[in-house]
N, C-alpha and C positions, 0 to 999 in steps of 0.2 A: 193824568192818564196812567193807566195800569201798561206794562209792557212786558212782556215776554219774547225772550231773547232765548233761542233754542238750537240745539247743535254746534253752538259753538266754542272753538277752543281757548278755552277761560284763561289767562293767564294773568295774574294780582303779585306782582312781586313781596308788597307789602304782607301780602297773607300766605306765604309761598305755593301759590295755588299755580298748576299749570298742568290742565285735565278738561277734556270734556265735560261742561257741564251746562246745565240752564242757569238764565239769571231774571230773576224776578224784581221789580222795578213797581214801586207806589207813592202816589203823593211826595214825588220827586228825588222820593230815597229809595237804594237798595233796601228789599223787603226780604229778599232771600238769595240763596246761590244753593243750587243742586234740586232742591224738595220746593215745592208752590207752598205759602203762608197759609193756615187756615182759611178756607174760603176766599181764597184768591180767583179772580177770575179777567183773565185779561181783555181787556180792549182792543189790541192788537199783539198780535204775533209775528215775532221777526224772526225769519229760520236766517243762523250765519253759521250753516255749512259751508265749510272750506273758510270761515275766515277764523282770524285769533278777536276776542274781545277783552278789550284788557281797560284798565282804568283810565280817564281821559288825562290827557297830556299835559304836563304842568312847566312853564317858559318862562326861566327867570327874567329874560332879557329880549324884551320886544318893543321898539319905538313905533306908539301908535299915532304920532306924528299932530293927535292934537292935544292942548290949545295952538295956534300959530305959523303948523307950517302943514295947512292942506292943502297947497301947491303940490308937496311931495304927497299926501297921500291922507287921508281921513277916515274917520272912527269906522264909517258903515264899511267902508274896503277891507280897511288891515284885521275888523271882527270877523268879516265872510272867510278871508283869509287865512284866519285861525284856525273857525270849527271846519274849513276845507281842508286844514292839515289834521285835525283831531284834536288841535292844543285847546282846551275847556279851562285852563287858569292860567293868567300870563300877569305877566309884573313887568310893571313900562319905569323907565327910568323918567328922574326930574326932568330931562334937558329940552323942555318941551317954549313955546315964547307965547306968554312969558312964564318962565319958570316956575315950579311946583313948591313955590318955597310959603303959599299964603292957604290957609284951607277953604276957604271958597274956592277956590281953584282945581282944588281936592275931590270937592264935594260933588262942583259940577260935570269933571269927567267920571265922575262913577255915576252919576244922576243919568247920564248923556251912554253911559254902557250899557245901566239896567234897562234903560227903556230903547235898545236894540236886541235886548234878551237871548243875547248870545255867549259868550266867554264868559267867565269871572274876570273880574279887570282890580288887580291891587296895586295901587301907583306907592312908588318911593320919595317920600318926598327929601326936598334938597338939604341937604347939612348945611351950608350955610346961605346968607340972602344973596338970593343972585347967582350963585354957584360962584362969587367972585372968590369964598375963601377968606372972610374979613368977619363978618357978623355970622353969629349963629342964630339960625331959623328956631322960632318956637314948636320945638320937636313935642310936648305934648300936646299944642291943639292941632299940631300937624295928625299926629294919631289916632286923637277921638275922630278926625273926618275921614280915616280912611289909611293913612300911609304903615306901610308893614316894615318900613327900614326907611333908613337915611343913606343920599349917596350925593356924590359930587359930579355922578359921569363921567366926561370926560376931562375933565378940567380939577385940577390936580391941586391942593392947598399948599402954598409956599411956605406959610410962617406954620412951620411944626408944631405951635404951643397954640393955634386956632384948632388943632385938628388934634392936641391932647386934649381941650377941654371940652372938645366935641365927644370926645369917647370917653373921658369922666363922665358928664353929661347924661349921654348913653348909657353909660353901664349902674348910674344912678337909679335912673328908671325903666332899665329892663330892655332897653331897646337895642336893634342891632345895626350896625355900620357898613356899609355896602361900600367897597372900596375897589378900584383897577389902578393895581400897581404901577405909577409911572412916576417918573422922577420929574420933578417941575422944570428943570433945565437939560438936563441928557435929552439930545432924541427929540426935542422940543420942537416940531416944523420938521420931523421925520417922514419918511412916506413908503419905506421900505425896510424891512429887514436891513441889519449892517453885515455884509460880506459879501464874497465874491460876486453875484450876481449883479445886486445892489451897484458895486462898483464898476460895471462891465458897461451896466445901462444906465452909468450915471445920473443915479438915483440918491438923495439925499437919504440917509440909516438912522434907522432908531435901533440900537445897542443893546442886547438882555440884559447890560447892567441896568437901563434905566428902570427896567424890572424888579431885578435883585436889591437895587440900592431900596428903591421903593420897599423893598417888602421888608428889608432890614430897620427900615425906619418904624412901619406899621407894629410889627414885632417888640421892638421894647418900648412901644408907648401901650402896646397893648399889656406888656407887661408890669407897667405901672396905674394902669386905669383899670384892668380886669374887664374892658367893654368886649365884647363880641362881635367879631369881625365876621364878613362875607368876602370875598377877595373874586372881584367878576373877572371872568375871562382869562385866565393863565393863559400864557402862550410859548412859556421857555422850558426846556427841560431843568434849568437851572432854578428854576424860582421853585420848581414842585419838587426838586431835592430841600430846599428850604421850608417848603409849607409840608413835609412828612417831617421834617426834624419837629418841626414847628408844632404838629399834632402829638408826636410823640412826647414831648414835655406838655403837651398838656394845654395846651393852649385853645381858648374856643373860640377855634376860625375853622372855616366851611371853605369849600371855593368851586368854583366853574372853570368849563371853558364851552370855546364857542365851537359851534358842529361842523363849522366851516376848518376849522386849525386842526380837526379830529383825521381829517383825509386830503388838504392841501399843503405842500411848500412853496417857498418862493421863487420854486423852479417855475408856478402853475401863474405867475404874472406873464410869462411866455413874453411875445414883445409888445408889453407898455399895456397890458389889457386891464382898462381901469375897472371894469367889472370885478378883477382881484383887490382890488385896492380895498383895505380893510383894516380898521382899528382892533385890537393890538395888528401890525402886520402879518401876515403871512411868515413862518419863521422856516429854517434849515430842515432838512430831513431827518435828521437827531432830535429837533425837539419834537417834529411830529411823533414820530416813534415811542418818545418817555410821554407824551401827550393819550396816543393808543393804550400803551403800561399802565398807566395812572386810571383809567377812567376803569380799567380791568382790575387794579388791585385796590382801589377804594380811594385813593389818595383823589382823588378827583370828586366831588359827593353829588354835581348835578351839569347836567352839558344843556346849552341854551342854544336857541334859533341866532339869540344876536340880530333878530330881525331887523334891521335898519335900511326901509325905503327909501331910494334917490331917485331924484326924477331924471328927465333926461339930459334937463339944462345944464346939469351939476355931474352929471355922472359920463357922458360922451364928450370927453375931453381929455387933453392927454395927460397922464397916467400921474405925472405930480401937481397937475390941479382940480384932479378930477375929487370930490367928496368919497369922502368913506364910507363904506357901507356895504349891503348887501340883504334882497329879500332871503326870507327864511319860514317861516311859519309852515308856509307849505311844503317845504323839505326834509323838515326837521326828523319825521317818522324814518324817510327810504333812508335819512342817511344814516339814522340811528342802526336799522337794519340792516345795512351795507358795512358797518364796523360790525357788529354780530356777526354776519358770513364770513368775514374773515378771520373769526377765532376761530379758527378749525378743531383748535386739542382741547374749546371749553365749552360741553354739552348746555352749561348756562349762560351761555352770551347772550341769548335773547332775553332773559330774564333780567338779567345784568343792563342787557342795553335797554330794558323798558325803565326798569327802575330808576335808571339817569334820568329820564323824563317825566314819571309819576314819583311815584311814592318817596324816593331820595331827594327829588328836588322840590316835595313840598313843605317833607323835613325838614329843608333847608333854610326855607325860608318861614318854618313857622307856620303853614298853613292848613287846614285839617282838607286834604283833598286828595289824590292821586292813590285811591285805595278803592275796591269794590265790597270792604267790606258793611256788613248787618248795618243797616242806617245811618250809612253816610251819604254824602249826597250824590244822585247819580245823576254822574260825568262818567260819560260811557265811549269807549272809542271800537266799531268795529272794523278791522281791515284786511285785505286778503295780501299776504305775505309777499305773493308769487307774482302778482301781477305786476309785468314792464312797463314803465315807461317814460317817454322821454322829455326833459327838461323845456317846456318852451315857454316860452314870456306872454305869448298871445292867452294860453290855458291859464296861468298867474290868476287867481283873486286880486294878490294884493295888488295897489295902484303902483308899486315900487315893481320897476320887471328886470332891473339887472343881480344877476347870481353868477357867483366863474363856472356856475354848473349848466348853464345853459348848454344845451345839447349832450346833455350827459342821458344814457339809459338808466334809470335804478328802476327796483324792485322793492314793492310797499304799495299798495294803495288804499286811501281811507275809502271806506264803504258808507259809514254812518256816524254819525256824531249828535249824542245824547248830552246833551246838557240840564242839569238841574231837575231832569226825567222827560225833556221834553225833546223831541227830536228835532234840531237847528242845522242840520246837513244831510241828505242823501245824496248819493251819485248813482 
């Protein structure tokens, strides 16, 4: 279908575009931006006065909870989910049952994607069988089926020389390592932040070192393997004084964090609200803060939903046995937007806070998507900036309905969501 998308305010980080213009849309690529193609003639015409349209949203970290666990939530929910937030490319981690460690496995969740023809779905497959951390996964036929990186989730390799030959391995053939700093034993059956709070609510702490020691380790194995790291979800101000040393020699590691750690502390667990409860924890107000810095000065390269659905069974319980996690997908925009508002002194924060979600975070991961530019493929996202509104679990897509944001007002809403040229969302 031909599409013309008109009056609206165009903004492409990747192209530094941010102007009034039309956007022209064919045979499911951008065909132009500003002038119509040669003999162009649209099919339909979308006026997005008053909105911004900008490249569709690219989510490095999104559990779409199958193969195994559609109790919490399944492919058709956490897809509507997506193109209901605008996110058009998302990256699901292994730790799915049974795990993403076989490519038939591979094969059939992107088989099981395209034919809901919604998102792009690029799954990671596991570094090693099992994610136990013992045998390494055949990371080339992992790849011809589909996987864009190797990761372990949340389950951490103990024996250091599994997870050096995993990134020799890797950086043999080109591939990249999807890693979340944690120390195999620090913090291990933690469920809180370590400090005062933690302490007050007699909460068992997970410690920034178990962060830092992790990242020290990652660091000079990557300094002997030359493999290429991804570092998901930072969450300390101390580990992102280490991953800017870390860039500054030179080193080729990327990293995230999660949009949830972008505007909560571990004040916002309030008393025992497991709806906060979330992998890496909820950290002090200082990390939050270098967390805001980092994503403003580059040190940070793409911020994720982190989407991780719990259902009820797992998630309304008290606060250190309730599952970790938190929906996202459909929040991911207003809260993008809601750090933007509060750079007051930097006329490009919107730019800046898109770019964390398109075009830097496709960068990221290697993927040719989060751009509006000449024939690429159009993932289009339109939405009106200004429009309120409130956080409620019953409006939720996804089947996961706990967020610490429920009942929160923001401002952002998706209008439209063009995928691949075709349109997979109005509201």
């Amino acid at each position: 279908m031909k599409l013309h998308i008109k009056n609206g305010r165009l903004v492409d980080p990747a192209g530094g575009i941010d102007a009034v213009q039309d956007l022209y849309i064919a045979d499911g690529k951008i065909a132009g931006i500003g002038a119509a193609p040669q003999g162009f003639t649209a099919a339909r015409t979308i006026d997005a006065a008053g909105l911004v349209v900008a490249p569709g949203f690219v989510d490095l970290s999104a559990r779409l909870r199958e193969p195994g666990y559609e109790y919490k939530a399944t492919l058709e929910s956490e897809m509507q989910a997506a193109v209901q937030g605008g996110v058009t490319t998302l990256v699901c981690p292994p730790d799915t049952d049974p795990v993403l460690d076989e490519p038939g496995l591979v094969e059939m969740l992107k088989h099981r994607a395209r034919l809901l023809n919604q998102a792009h779905v690029h799954p990671l497959g596991a570094l090693t069988v099992g994610l136990k951390g013992k045998a390494l996964t055949e990371m080339a036929e992992l790849t011809e089926a589909g996987c864009i990186g190797f990761a372990q989730a949340e389950e951490p390799i103990e024996d250091t020389t599994v997870l050096l030959r995993a990134m020799q391995y890797a950086k043999t053939f080109g591939y990249t390592v999807w890693l979340r700093p944690q120390d195999p034993h620090i913090g291990r059956g933690g469920v809180a932040h370590s400090g005062p709070l933690a302490s007050r609510l007699g909460l068992s702490g997970v410690p920034v070192m178990s962060e830092t020691i992790a990242l020290h380790t990652i660091f000079e194995l990557m300094r002997a393997s030359g493999a290429r790291v991804h570092l998901c979800r930072i969450s300390s101000a101390a580990a992102l004084d280490l991953i800017r040393a870390a860039k500054k020699e030179g080193l080729p590691v990327t990293c995230d964090v999660g949009v949830h750690h972008l505007h909560m502390t571990d004040a916002d667990i309030g008393f025992f609200d497991p709806n906060a409860r979330l992998t890496p924890p909820l950290r002090s107000q200082r990390d939050r803060d270098a967390i805001r810095a980092a994503v403003l000065d580059g040190t940070v390269d793409a911020v994720c939903s982190d989407h991780t659905p719990v259902d009820d069974d797992e998630k309304l319980l008290p606060f250190g046995e309730a599952s970790p996690g938190a929906t996202g997908l459909e929040l991911l925009l207003a809260l993008m937007l809601k750090w933007a508002a509060e750079q007051t002194n930097d006329a490009k924060a919107l730019a800046t806070a898109l770019a964390k979600i398109t075009s830097d975070a496709a960068r990221t991961a290697g993927l040719a998507a989060g751009t509006l530019a000449q024939g690429a493929s159009a993932d289009v996202v339109l939405f009106d900036p200004d429009v309120r509104w409130t956080v409620n679990a019953a409006a939720l897509a996804s089947q996961g309905k706990h967020t610490p944001f429920l009942g929160y007002e923001l401002a952002g809403q998706v209008k439209t969501t063009i995928v691949a040229g075709h349109v997979a969302f109005e509201r």
